[in-house]
N, C-alpha and C positions, 0 to 999 in steps of 0.2 A: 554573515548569517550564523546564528545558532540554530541546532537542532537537540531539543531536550527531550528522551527517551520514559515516555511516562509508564508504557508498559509493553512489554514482546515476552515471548518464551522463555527465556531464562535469563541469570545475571551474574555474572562472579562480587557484585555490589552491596554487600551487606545493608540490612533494614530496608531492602524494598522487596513486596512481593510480586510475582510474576503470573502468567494466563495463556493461555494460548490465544492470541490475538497481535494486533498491532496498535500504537498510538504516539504520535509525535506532536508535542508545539514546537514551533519555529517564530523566529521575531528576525525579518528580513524587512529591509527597507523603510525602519519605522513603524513598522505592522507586526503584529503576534496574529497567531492564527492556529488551528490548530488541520490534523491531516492524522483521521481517523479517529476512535473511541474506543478501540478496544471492543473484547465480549460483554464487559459487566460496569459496573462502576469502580472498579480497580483505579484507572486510570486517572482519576479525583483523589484519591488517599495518595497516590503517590505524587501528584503535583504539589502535594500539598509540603511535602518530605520533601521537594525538589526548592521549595519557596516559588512556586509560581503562582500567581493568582489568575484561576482562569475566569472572572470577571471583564479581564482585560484583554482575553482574546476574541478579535474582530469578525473570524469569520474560520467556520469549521469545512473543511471538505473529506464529504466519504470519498474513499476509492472504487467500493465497489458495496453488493449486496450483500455479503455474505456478514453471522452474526459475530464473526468474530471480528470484524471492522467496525461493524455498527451496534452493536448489543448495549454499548453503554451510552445511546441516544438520550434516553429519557433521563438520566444522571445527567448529561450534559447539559437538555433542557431545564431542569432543576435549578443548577447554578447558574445558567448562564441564558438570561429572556433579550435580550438582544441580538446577537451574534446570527448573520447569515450561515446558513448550512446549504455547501453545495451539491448533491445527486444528483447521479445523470436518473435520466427519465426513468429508463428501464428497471432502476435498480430495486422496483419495488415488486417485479414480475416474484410470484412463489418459486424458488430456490432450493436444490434437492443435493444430498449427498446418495448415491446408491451404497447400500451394504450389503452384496447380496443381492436377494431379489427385494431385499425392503427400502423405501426411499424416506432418507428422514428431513426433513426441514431443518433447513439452515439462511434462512433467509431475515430480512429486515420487518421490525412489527408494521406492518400496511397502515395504520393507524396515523401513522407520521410522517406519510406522503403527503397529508396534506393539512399542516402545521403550517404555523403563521407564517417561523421563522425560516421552511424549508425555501429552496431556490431550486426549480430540476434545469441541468443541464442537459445540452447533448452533445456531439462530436466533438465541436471545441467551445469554448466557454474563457473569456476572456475576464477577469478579474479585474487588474488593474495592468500599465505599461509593463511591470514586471512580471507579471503573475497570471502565467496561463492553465488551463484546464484542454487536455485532448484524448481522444477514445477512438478506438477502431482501427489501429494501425495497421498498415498494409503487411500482409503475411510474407514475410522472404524469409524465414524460417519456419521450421517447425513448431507448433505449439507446444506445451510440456504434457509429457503423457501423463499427470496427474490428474489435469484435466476432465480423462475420460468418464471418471467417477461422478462426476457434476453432474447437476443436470436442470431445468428449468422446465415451469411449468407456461408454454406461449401460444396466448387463443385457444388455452386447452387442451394442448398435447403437449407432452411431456417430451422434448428433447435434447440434446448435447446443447448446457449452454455455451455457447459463443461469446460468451464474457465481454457482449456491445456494452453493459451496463459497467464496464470497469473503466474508470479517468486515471491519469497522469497528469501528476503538477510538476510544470515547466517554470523553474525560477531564473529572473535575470538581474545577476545586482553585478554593479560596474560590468568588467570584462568575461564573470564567471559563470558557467549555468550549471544549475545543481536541477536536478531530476530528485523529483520521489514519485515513487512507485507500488503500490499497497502490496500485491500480492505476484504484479508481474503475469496473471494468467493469459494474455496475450504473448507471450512468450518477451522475455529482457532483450535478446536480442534485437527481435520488431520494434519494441517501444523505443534502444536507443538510435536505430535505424530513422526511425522517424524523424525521432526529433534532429539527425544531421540532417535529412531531407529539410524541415521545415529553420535550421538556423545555422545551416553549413557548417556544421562542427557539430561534431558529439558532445557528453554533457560532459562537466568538467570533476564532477563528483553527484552517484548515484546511492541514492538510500530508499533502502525497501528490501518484501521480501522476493526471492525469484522461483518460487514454487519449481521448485527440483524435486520433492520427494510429496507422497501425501499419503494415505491414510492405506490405500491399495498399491501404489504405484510407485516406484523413483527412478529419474532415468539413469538410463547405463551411464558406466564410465567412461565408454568412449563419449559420447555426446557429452559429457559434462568436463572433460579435456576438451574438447572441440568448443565449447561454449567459454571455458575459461580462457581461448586461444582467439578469443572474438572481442575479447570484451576487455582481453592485456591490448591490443590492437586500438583500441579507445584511445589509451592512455589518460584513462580517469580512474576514479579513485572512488572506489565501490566500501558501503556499509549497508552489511546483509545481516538475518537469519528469520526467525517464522517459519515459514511454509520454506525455506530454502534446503531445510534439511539438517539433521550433524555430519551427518557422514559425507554430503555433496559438498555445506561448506568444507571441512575439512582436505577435501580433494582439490576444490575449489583453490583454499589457500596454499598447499604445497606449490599450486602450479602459479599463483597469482602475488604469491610473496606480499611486499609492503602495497599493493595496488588493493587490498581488501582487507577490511575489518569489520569483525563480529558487532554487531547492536546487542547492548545489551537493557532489559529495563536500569533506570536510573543516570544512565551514563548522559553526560550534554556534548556533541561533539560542536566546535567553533572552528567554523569555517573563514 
């Protein structure tokens, strides 16, 4: 499997520019696809600098609602009039960040809920033998307290979103299962919890971001040893950053050593 970094938070990569958002193509099993778009149309100049043609990719899945996943839709749809797009159902509920007492929208243009090309998922969502989609993992850890700032607008009242609207893609080519993971706001530990519940084994290399710090919030250092101390216990092999933080990665790698590496835009890692 390849995974080529079209655009994240930052890069030590010369001639690519960066956003605050996420976006990866991957070409596993025969299939390009891609997994997320970014806030803008970034993530198109930079494919392009990467030599990918994203004409070729099969099938796009958001992770979640938020604009920093999804904001470069309508670019996407531009280049690319074929290609299935997977969303789970909910991701189109209006989407808040609180600041204060003012809440600002951050959510996905409603508009494109219902495009030709769109496909909405829910819980799980099976693609192809290799290639799954799953949402709502069972809570045996805590959520990230970054979360709290969130928030969703559901039948009308404005409460703590619960991030049902956020999927995980479950990859299986031969013997190896790679996890990606958009933002992690079900907490990294539940999602990789899951997926040993659903395939006896943990995954064997995870990418994405793990929303350790945000905008009001980042959690302590003891919990972020204690989650470093969960996830060396894997024994896989983590590429993070986004919403994970500098300073939690950085805490993150002292305790995790060669088990994790920074994503940066531009870079391609080969699995």
């Amino acid at each position: 499997m390849i995974i080529h970094v079209l655009t994240i938070d930052q890069t030590s990569i010369s001639g690519y520019d960066c956003e605050h958002g996420l976006s990866l193509c991957c070409e596993v099993n025969d299939r390009t696809f891609m997994f997320d778009v970014g806030a803008t149309g970034l993530f198109a100049s930079n494919a392009k600098k990467m030599n990918i043609d994203l004409k070729k990719v099969e099938f796009l899945i958001l992770s979640h609602g938020h604009y920093d996943h999804g904001g470069g839709l309508s670019t996407f749809f531009k280049i690319n009039d074929h290609a299935e797009v997977l969303i789970h159902h909910l991701a189109f509920q209006p989407l808040y960040s609180q600041r204060g007492e003012e809440l600002h929208s951050i959510g996905l243009d409603p508009q494109f809920k219902h495009h030709s090309s769109v496909i909405l998922t829910g819980k799980r969502f099976f693609i192809d033998a290799g290639i799954q989609l799953f949402a709502s993992p069972p809570h045996l850890y805590p959520l990230p307290i970054a979360n709290q700032s969130l928030k969703w607008n559901y039948h009308g009242k404005i409460e703590d979103d619960p991030f049902l609207h956020e999927q995980s893609c479950l990859i299986q080519e031969d013997d190896q299962l790679i996890l990606l993971a958009g933002c992690a706001h079900q907490g990294i530990l539940n999602i990789i919890e899951y997926v040993k519940s659903l395939k006896g084994k943990y995954p064997d290399v995870v990418v994405g971001g793990f929303h350790l710090s945000g905008r009001m919030h980042q959690e302590s250092t003891d919990t972020i040893d204690a989650i470093a101390d969960v996830l060396l216990k894997s024994n896989a092999i983590y590429y993070t950053g986004h919403c994970t933080g500098e300073e939690p990665y950085r805490q993150l790698k002292k305790r995790m050593g060669d088990h994790l590496h920074r994503l940066e835009t531009g870079l391609t890692i080969n699995l």
